[in-house]
C-alpha positions as CSV (number, residue, x, y, z in Angstrom):
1,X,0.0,0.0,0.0
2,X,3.0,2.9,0.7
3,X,4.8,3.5,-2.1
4,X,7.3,6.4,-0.6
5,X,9.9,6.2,2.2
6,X,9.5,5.5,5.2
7,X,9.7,8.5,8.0
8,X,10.4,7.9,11.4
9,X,9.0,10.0,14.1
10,X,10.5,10.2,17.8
11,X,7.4,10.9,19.7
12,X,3.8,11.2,18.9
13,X,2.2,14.0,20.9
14,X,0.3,16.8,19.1
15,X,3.0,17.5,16.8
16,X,3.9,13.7,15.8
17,X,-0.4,13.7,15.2
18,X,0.1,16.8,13.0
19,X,2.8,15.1,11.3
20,X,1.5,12.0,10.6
21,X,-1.9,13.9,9.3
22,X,-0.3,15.9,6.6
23,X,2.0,12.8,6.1
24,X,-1.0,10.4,5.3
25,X,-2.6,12.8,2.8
26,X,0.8,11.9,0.6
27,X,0.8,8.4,1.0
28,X,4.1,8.8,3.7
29,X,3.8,6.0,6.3
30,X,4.9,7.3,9.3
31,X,6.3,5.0,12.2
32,X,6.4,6.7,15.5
33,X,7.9,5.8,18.2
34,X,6.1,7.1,21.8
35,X,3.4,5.0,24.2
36,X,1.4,2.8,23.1
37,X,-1.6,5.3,22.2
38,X,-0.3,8.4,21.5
39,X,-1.9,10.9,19.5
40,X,0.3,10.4,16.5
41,X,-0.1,6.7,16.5
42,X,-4.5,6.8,17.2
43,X,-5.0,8.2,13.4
44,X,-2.0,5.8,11.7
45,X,-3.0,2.1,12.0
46,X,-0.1,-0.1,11.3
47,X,2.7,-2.8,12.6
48,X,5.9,-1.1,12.0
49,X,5.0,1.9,15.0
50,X,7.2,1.6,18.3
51,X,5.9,1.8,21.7
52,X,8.7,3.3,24.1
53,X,10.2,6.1,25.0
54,X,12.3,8.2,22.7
55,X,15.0,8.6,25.8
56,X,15.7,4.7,25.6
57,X,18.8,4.1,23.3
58,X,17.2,0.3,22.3
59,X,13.4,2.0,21.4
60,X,15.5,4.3,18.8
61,X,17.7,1.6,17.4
62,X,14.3,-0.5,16.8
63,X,12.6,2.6,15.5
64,X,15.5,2.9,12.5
65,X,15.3,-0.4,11.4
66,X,11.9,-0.4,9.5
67,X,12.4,3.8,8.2
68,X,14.4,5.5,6.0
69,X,14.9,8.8,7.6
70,X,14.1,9.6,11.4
71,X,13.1,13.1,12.5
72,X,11.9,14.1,16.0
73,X,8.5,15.9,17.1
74,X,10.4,16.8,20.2
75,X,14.0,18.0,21.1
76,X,14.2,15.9,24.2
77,X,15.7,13.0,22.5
78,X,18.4,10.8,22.9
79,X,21.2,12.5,20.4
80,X,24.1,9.8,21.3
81,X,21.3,6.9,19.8
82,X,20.7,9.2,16.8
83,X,24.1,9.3,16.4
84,X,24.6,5.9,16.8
85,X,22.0,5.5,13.7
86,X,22.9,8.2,11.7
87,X,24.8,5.2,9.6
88,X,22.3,3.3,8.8
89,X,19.2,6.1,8.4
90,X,19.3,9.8,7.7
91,X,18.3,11.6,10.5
92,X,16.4,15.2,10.0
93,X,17.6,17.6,11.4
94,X,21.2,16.2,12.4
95,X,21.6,14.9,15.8
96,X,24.6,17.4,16.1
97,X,21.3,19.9,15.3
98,X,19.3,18.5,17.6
99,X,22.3,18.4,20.7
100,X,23.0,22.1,19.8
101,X,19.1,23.1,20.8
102,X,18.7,20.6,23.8
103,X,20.4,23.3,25.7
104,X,18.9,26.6,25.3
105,X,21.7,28.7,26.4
106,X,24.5,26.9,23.8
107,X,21.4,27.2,21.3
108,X,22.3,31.0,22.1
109,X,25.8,31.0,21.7
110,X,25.4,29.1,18.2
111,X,22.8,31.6,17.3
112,X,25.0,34.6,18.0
113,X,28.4,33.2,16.2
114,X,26.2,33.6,13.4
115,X,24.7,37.3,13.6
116,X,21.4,36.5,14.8
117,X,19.5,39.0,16.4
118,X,17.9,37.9,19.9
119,X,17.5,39.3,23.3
120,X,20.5,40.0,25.8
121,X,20.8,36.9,28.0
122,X,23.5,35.9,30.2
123,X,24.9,32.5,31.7
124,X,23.7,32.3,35.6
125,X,27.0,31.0,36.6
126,X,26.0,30.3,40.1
127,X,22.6,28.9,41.1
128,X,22.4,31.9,43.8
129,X,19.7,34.8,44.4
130,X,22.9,37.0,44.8
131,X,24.6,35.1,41.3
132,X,20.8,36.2,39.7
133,X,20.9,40.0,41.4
134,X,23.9,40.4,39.8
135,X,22.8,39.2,36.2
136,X,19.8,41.6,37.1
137,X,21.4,44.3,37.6
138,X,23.4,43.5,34.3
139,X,20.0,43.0,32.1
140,X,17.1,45.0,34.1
141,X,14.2,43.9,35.4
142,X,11.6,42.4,35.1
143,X,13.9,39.7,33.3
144,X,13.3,35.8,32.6
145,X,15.0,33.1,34.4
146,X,15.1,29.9,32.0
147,X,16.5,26.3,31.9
148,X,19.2,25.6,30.0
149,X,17.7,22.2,29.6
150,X,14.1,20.2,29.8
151,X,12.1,23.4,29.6
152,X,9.3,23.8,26.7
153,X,6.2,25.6,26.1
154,X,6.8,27.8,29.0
155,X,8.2,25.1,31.5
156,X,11.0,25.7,32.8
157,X,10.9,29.5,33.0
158,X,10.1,32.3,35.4
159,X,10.2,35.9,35.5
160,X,12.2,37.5,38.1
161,X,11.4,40.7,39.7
162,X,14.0,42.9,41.7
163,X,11.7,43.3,44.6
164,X,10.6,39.4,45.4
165,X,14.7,38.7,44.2
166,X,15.5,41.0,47.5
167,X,13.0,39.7,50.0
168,X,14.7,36.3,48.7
169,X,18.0,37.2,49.5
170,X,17.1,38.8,52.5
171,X,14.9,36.7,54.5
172,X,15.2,35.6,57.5
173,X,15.2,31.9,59.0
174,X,12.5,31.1,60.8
């Protein structure tokens, strides 16, 4: 019944489903690789989908063998078993890519070797109230503390605000 490649997807949430959608209209089979039923995988009825987790170095290696190019829904992948399949399937974008955006703040650094425009930010090189004063008084406030890492459609971040940043810093044990 598919007569085109095969396209690997590492997760199946709303964007896998999304995926998968447009990908059906063209006669793509998409295997995805998420739990059992996942968004992605409730409108795509077939044998080659994975259940697992896209973390789990074996669910990715079982994932490649039945596509011919892989591609992630989410960043929070495991790059080092992308790598490790980059051999045997392409993998869209490139696991190095992929590694470069899992943490926000080298995502930055990449960004700005390259002339990109995008807001001040610094490194908090101390997880302190005092090491986050400092970057305040640096940036201004109100300013946005965010993960480097694991943070996504607004997880992950909070603003910070010079007056509750003082009361942290200066309160008193009980």
């Amino acid at each position: 019944m598919w007569n085109s490649r095969k396209v690997g997807i590492l997760g199946g949430g709303q964007l896998g489903r999304m995926l998968v959608e447009s990908a059906n209209r063209l006669n793509i089979q998409c295997n995805v690789l998420d739990a059992e039923n996942s968004p992605a995988k409730q409108i795509s009825s077939h044998d080659d989908h994975v259940t697992g987790s896209f973390k789990e170095r074996e669910a990715v290696r079982e994932l490649a063998k039945n596509c011919d190019v892989v591609t992630a829904e989410i960043e929070h992948v495991d790059t080092y078993a992308l790598e490790e399949i980059a051999s045997q399937v392409r993998i869209e974008p490139s696991w190095q890519a992929i590694r470069t955006i899992q943490n926000k703040y080298n995502q930055k650094e990449h960004l700005r070797k390259y002339g990109i425009p995008m807001a001040e930010h610094r490194e908090l090189a101390e997880n302190t109230p005092e090491a986050l004063a400092k970057v305040g008084e640096e940036l201004g406030y109100p300013l946005m503390l965010k993960s480097k890492t694991m943070a996504y459609d607004g997880r992950g971040e909070s603003p910070v605000l010079p007056q509750l940043l003082f009361f942290t810093i200066h309160q008193q044990p009980p």
